[in-house]
N, C-alpha and C positions, 0 to 999 in steps of 0.2 A: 059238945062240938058238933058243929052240922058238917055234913059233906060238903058242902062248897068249902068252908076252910080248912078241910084233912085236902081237898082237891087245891089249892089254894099254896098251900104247903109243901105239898108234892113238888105241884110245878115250880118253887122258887128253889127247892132241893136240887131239882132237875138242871135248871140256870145254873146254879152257883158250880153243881158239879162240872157241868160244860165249861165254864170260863178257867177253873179250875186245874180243868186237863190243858185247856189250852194256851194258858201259861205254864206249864209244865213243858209242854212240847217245845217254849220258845229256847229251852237250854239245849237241844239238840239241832233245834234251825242255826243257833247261834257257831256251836260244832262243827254243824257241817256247811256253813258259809264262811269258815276260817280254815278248814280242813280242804273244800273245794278250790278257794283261791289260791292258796296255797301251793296245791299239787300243778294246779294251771300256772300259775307266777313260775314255779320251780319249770314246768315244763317249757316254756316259752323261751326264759332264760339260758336254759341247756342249750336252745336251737340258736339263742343268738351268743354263746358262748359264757354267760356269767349267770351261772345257775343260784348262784347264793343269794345276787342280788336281785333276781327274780321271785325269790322264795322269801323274801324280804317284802318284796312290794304287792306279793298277792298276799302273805299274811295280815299285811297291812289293810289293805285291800279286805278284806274279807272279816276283819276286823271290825271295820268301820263300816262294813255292809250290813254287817250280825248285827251291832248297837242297835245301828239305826233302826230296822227291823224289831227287835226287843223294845225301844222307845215307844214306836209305832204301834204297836199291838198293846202295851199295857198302858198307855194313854188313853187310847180308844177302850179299854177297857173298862179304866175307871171311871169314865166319862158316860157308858154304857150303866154303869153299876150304882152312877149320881143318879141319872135320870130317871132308873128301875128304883132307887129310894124316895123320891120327890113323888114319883109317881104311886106307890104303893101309901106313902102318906098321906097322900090326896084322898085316895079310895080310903082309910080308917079313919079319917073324919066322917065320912057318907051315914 
């Protein structure tokens, strides 16, 4: 094995850990964009008198915030992780 490919190796280790953690962390954005609108719906709702159904429309709310967010990041992900294999294929033809 030459060093370029032990260095080669590293760095797609390096990648994969990164995207890795970074869809890990989208189950806590997701939490606390349900948790956040949530307490915000509940709190608005208090002030204009119907607390439940404020805490109704920010759970929903923030619900449908988190997805979208989750959609958004691992689409872009795999889309990221197409192009890192097409591109890596290229180069082992060389």
């Amino acid at each position: 094995m030459t060093e370029q490919s032990i260095s080669q190796r590293a760095q797609k280790s390096l990648s994969e850990r990164r995207a890795s953690t970074r869809l890990a962390g989208l189950g806590f954005e997701l939490a606390g964009a349900v948790a956040g609108f949530t307490f915000v719906g509940y709190w608005i709702g208090k002030y204009y008198g119907n607390p439940a159904l404020g805490l109704l429309i920010g759970a929903l709310l923030g619900l449908v915030g988190g997805m979208y967010n989750l959609f958004r990041v691992t689409l872009a992900s795999q889309r990221g992780s197409a192009k890192r294999g097409r591109k890596s294929d290229s180069n082992s033809d060389a």
